[in-house]
C-alpha positions as CSV (number, residue, x, y, z in Angstrom):
1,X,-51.4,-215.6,-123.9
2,X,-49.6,-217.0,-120.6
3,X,-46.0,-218.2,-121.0
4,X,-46.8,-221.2,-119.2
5,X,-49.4,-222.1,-121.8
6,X,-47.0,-221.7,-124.7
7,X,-44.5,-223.7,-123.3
8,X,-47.3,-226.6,-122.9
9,X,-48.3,-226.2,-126.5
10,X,-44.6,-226.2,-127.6
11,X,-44.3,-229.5,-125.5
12,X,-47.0,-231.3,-127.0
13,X,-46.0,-230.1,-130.5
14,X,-42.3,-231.5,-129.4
15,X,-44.0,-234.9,-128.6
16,X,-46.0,-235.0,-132.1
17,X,-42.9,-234.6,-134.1
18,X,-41.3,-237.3,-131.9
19,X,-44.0,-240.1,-132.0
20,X,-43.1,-239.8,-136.0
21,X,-40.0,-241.5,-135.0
22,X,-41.2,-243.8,-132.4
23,X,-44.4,-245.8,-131.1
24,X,-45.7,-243.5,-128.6
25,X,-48.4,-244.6,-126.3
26,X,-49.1,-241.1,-124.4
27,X,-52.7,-240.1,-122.7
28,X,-53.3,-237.2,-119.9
29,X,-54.0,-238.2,-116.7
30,X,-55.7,-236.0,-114.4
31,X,-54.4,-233.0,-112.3
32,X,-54.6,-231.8,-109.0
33,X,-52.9,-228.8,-110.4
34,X,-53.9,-225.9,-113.2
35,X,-50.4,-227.4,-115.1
36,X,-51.5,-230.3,-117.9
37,X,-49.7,-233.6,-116.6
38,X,-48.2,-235.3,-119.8
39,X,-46.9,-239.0,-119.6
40,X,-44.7,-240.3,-122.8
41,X,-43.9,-244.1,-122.4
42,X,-41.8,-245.0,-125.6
43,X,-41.3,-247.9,-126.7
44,X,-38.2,-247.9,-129.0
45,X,-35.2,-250.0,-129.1
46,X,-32.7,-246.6,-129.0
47,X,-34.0,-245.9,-125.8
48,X,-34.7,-248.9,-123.8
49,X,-31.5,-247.8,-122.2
50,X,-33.6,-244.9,-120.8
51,X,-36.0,-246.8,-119.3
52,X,-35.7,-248.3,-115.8
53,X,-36.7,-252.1,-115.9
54,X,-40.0,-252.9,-114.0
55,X,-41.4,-255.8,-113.2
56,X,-44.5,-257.2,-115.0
57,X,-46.8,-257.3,-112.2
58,X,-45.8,-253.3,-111.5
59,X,-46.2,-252.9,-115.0
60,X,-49.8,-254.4,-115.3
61,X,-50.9,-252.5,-112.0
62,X,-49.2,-249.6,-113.2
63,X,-51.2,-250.2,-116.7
64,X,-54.4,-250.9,-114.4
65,X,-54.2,-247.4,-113.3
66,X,-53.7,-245.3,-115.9
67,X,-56.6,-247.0,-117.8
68,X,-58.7,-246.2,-114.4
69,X,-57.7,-242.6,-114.0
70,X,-58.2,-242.1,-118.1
71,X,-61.2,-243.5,-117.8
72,X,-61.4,-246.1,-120.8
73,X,-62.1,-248.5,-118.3
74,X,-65.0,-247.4,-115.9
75,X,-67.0,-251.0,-115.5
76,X,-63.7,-252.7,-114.5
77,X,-63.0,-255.0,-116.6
78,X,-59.7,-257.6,-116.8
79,X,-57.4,-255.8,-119.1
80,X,-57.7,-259.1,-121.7
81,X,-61.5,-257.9,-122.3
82,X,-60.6,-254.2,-123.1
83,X,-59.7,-255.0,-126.9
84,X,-63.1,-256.9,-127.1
85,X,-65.0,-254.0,-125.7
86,X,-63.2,-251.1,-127.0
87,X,-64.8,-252.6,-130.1
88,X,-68.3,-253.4,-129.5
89,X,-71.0,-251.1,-130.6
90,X,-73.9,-249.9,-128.6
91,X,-76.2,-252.4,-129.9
92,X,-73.6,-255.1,-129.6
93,X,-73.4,-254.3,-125.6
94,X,-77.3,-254.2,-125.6
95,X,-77.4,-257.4,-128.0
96,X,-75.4,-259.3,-124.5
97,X,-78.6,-258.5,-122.4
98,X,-80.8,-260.4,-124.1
99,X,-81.6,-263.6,-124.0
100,X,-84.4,-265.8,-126.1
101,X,-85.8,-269.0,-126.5
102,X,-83.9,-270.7,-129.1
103,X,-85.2,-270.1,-132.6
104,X,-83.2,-269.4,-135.9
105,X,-79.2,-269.5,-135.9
106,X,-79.7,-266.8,-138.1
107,X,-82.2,-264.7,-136.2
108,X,-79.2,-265.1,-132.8
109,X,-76.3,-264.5,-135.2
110,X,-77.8,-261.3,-137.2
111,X,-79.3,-259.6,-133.7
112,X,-75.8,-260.7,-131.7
113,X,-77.8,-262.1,-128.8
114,X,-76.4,-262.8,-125.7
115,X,-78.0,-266.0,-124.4
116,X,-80.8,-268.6,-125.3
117,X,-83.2,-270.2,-123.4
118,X,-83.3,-274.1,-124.2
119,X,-86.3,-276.6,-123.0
120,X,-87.3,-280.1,-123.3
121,X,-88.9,-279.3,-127.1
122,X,-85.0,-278.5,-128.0
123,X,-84.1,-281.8,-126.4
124,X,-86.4,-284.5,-128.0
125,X,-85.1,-283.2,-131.5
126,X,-81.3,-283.7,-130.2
127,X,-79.9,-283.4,-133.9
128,X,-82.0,-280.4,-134.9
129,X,-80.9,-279.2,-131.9
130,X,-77.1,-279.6,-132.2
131,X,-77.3,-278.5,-135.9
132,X,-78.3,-275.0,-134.7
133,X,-76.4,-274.5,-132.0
134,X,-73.2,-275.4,-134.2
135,X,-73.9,-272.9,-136.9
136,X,-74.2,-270.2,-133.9
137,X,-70.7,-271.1,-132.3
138,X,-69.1,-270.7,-135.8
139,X,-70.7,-267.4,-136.6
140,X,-71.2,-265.5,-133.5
141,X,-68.5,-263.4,-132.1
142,X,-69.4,-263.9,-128.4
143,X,-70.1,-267.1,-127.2
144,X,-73.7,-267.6,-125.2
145,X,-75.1,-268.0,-122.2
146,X,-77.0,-271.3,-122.8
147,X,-79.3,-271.8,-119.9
148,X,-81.5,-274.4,-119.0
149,X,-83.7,-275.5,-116.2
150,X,-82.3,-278.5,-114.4
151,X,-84.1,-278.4,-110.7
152,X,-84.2,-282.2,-110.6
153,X,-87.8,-283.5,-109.5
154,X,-90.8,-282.2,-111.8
155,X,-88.4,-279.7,-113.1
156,X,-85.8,-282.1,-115.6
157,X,-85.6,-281.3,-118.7
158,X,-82.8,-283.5,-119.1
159,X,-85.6,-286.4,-119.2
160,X,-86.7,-285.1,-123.0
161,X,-82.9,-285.9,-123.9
162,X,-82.6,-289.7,-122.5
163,X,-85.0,-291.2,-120.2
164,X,-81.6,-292.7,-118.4
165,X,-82.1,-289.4,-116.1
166,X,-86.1,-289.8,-115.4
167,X,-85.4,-290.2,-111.9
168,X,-83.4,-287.6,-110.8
169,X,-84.5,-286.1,-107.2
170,X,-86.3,-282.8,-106.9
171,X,-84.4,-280.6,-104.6
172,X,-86.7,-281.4,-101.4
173,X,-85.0,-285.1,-101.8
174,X,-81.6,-283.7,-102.0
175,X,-82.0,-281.9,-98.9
176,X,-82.3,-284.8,-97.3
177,X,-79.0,-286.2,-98.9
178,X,-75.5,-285.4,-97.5
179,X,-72.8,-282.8,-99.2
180,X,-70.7,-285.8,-100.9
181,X,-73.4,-287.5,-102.3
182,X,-75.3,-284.2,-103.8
183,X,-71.5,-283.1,-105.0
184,X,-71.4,-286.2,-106.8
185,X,-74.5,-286.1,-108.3
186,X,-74.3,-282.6,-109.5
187,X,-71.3,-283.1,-111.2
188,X,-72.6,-286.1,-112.9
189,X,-75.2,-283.8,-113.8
190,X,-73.1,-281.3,-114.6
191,X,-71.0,-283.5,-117.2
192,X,-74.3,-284.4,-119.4
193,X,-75.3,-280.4,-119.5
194,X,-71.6,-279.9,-120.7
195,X,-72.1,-282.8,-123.2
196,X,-75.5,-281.0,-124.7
197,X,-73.5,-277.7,-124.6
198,X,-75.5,-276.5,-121.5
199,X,-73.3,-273.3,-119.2
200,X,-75.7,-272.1,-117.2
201,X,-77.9,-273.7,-115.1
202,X,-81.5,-271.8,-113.6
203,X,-80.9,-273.4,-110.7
204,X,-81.1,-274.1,-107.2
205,X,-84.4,-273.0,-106.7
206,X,-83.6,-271.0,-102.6
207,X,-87.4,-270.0,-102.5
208,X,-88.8,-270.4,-98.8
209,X,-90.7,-274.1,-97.9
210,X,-93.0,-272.0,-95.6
211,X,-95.2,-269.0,-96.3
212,X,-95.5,-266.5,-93.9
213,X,-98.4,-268.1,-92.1
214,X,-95.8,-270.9,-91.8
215,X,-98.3,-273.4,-94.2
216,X,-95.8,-275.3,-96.8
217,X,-95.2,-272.6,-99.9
218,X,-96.1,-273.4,-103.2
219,X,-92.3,-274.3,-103.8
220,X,-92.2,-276.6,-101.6
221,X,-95.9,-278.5,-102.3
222,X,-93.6,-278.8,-105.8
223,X,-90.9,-280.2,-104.2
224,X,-88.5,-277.7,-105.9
225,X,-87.5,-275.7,-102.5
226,X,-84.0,-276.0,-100.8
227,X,-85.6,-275.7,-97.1
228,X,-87.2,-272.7,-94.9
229,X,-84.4,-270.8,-93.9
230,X,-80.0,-271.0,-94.4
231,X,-80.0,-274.5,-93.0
232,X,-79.1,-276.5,-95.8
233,X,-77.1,-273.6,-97.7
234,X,-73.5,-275.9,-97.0
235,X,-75.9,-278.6,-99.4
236,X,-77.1,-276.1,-101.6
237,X,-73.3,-275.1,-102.0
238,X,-72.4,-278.7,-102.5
239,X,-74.7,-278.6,-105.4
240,X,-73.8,-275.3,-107.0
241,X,-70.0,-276.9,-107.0
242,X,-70.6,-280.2,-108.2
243,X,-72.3,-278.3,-111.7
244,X,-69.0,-276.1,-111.7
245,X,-66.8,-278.7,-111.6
246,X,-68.1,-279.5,-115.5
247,X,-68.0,-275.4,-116.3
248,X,-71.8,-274.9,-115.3
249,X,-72.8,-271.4,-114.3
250,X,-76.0,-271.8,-111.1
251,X,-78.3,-269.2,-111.4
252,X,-80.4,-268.9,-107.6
253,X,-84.4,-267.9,-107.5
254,X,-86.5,-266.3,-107.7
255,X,-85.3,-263.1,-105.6
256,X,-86.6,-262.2,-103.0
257,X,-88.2,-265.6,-102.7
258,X,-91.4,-266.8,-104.0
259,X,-93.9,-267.1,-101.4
260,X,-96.8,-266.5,-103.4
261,X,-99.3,-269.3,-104.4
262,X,-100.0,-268.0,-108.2
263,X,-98.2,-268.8,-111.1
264,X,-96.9,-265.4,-112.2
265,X,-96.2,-267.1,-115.5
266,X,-99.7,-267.5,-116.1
267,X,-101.6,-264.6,-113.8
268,X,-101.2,-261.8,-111.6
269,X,-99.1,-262.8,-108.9
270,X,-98.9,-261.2,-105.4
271,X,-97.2,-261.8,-102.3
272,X,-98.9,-260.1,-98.6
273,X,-95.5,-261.4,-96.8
274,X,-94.5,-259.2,-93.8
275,X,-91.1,-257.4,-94.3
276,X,-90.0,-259.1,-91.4
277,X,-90.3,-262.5,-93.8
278,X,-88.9,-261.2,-96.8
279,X,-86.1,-260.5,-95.2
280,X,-85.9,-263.9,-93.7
281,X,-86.5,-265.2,-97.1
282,X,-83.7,-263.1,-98.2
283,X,-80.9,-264.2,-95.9
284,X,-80.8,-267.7,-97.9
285,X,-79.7,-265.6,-101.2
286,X,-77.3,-263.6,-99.3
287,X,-75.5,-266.6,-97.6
288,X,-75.3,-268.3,-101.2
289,X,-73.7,-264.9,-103.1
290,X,-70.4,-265.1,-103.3
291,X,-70.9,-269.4,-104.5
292,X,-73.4,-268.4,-107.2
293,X,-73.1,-265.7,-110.0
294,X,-76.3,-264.9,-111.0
295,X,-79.9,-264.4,-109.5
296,X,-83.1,-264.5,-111.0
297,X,-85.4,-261.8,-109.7
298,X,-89.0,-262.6,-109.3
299,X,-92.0,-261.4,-111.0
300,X,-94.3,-261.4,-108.0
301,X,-95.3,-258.1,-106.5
302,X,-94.7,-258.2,-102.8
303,X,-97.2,-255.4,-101.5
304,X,-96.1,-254.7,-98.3
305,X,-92.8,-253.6,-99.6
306,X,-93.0,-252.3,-102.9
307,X,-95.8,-250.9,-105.6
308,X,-94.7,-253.3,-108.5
309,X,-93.3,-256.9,-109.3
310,X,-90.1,-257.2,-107.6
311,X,-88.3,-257.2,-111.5
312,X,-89.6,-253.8,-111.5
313,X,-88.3,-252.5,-108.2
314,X,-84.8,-250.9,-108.3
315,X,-84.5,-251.1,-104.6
316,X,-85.3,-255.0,-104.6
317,X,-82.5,-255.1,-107.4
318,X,-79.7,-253.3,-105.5
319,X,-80.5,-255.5,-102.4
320,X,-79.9,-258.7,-104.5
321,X,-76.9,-257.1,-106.1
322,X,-75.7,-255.8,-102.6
323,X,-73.6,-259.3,-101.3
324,X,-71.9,-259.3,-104.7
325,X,-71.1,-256.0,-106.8
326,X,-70.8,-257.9,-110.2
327,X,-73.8,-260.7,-109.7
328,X,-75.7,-260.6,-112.7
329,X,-79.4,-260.2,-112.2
330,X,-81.8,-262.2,-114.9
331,X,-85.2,-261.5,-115.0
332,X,-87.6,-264.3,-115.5
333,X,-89.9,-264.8,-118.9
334,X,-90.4,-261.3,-119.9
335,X,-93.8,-262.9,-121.6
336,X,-95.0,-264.0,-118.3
337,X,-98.8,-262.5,-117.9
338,X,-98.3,-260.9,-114.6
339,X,-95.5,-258.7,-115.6
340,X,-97.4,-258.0,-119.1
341,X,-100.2,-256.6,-117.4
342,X,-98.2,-254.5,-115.0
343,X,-96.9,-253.1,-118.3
344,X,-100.5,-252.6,-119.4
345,X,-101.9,-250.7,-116.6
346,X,-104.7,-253.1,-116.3
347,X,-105.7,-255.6,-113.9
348,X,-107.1,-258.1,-116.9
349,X,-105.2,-258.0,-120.5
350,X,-106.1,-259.6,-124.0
351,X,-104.8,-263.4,-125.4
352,X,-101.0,-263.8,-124.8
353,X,-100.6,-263.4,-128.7
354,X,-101.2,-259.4,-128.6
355,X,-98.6,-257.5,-126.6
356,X,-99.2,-253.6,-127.8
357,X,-95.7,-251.5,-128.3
358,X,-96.7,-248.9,-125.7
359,X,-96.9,-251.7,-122.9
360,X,-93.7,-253.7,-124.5
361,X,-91.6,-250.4,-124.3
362,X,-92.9,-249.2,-121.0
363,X,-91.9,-252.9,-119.6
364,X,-88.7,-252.8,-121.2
365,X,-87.9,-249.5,-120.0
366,X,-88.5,-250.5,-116.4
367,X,-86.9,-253.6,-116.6
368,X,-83.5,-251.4,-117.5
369,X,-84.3,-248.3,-115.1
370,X,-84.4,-251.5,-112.1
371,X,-80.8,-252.2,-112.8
372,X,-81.8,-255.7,-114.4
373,X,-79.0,-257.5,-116.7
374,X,-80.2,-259.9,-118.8
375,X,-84.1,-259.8,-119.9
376,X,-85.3,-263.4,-120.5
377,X,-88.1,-263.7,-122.9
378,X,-89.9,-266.6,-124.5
379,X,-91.7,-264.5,-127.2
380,X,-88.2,-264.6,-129.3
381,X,-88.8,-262.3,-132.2
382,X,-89.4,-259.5,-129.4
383,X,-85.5,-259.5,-129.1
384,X,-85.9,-257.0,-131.9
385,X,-87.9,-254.9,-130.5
386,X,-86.3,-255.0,-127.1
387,X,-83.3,-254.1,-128.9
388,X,-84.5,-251.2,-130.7
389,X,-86.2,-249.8,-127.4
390,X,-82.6,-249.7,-125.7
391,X,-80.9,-248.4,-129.1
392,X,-83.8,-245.5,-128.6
393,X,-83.6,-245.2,-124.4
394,X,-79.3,-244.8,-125.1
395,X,-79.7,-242.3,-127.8
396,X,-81.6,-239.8,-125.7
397,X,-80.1,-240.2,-122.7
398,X,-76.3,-241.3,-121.4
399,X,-78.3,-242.5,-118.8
400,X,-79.1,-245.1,-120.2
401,X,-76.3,-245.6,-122.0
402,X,-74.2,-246.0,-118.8
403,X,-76.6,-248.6,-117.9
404,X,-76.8,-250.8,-120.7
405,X,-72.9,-250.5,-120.8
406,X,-73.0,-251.9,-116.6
407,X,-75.0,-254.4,-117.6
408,X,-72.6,-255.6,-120.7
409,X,-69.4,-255.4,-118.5
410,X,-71.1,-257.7,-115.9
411,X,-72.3,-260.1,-118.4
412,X,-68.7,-260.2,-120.6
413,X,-66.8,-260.5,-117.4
414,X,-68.9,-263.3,-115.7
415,X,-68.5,-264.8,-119.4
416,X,-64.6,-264.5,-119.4
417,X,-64.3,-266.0,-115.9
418,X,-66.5,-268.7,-116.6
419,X,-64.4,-269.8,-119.1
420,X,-67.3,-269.1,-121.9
421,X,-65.4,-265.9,-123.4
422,X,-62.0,-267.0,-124.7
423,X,-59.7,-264.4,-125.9
């Protein structure tokens, strides 16, 4: 056996027998060399003396990067979250990348679900409402994403809570109003989805006004689009600040912008845009990156770009993700028909009560092999089965287990600087 090798072993024997006496907090870093590189900090009052002061800062950089090169901390994350994280399970990370309509405090305490979806319905029954949503924040170790959709126009749900907002404007009116006056609204807004313990906000809707063939879209016919091009993105912003001055997190949609005339909720829908026009389309999500966190992708299937529903696409995902490393991408209603029969292989599928395991898995599946964050679906008791299918996907493959585990780091550290996560 090699001397030099002995002498190592000797060493770290030496160090075993001496973290009996003292609190040792030792790891090896890597080496350029063939040599094993040991660091021993010690943290003993007989040999502080030893140990040259350093200021916190350098300590906490220096900390930084010994978690880096040791690799505990791969996703990044602050060094408050690492406690958290180092003790979260598989299915606790994948349990942060779902997101259901409301149901049972019970059925989002047991499955450790990371957001709920809450509508009007929630709304008119304010005090069933709060009831639930109280026995949740007591029980669940990781606070929620509660999300809502609060366009203004014939998108309020804020209406089913008190008719005192009936009349807010749709987003084609707000255009039309100046920065202080949108600010100032928002954040009034803002303060009544803080009061119903709203965060996050599906909203503002930066879907083109114009089609390709220049005719009004179908978002703007609804009044719910922010303009045809980057125009009114210094409004837009105004409105994404005036919800975070109450704490409200804006979620922008529905990447790469809906152009399509069909209500992918309810059919197959398809988009014959030229690239030339997505990309236009795309430049109003880009612009608004670094001012909103999170981006809904879209469940249309643009054909001249791609062979699925944008949600599907992997490339599609990385271009929304590629203004902002950590934005956090949010599918729409998993439920919807036109991604369901995408998942089917069919052009035509069965009642919207019937969704067989083949198709929910192979949709799942996709959804996570895209790069998609947080999977949004209406049909809550599928929250089960979406978590099963990940539990399955990371068991076979660290693939997928790397994935799920980006996915939980984005969503824990949007929650931690959002003020959500408290540690």
């Amino acid at each position: 056996m090699p001397l030099r090798f002995l002498l190592t072993l000797t060493l770290i024997a030496a160090c075993s027998l001496f973290a009996q006496d003292y609190q040792i907090d030792r790891y090896i870093p890597e080496s350029s060399s063939s040599e094993v590189s040991i660091c021993v900090m010690i943290s003993s009052s007989s040999v502080q003396q030893m140990t040259p002061t350093v200021s916190s800062s350098s300590a906490t950089s220096q900390s930084s990067s010994s978690v880096a090169k040791s690799g505990k901390n791969p996703y990044n994350l602050p060094d408050e979250l690492m406690p958290l994280w180092n003790s979260m399970s598989m299915r606790q990370k994948a349990g942060q990348m779902i997101m259901v309509f409301l149901t049972t405090p019970q059925f989002v305490i047991e499955n450790e679900l990371g957001g709920v979806l809450i509508t009007g319905k929630h709304l008119r029954s304010f005090d069933s409402y709060k009831e639930r949503m109280d026995e949740i924040d007591s029980n669940l170790k990781i606070p929620l994403f509660t999300a809502l959709d609060q366009e203004g126009g014939l998108v309020n749900r804020l209406v089913s809570y008190s008719k005192q907002w009936e009349s807010l404007p749709s987003a084609r009116e707000m255009r039309r109003m100046d920065t202080t006056q949108i600010r100032t609204l928002a954040k009034k807004i803002g303060r009544a989805l803080k009061d119903i313990r709203i965060n996050m906000n599906l909203a503002p809707v930066l879907d083109p006004s114009k089609d390709h063939r220049q005719s009004n879209s179908f978002m703007e016919e609804s009044r719910r689009s922010w303009g045809h091009d980057t125009t009114n993105a210094y409004k837009v912003r105004a409105f994404v600040n005036g919800m975070r001055d109450n704490g409200i997190i804006c979620v922008s949609k529905h990447f790469p912008g809906y152009d399509s005339w069909t209500n992918s909720d309810l059919q197959i829908a398809i988009s014959a845009s030229p690239k030339e026009k997505i990309e236009q389309n795309i430049s109003f999500f880009k612009t608004l990156s670094k001012d909103i966190p999170v981006t809904m992708m879209s469940s249309v299937h643009f054909l001249r770009i791609s062979s699925r529903p944008a949600v599907f696409d992997a490339n599609i995902v990385k271009m929304a993700r590629k203004f902002s490393p950590d934005m956090v991408m949010l599918t729409d209603d998993l439920w919807g028909t036109s991604l369901r029969t995408w998942a089917s292989g069919k052009t035509q599928i069965a009642p919207r009560k019937t969704y067989p395991d083949k198709d929910f898995k192979r949709l799942v599946t996709a959804i996570i092999d895209a790069g998609n964050d947080i999977l949004m679906i209406s049909y809550t008791s599928k929250a089960k089965d979406m978590l099963n299918i990940m539990m399955e996907l990371s068991d076979k493959s660290s693939k997928y287990k790397k994935r799920i585990e980006e996915s939980a780091a984005r969503i824990l550290k949007l929650k931690y600087k959002a003020g959500i996560l408290k540690l």
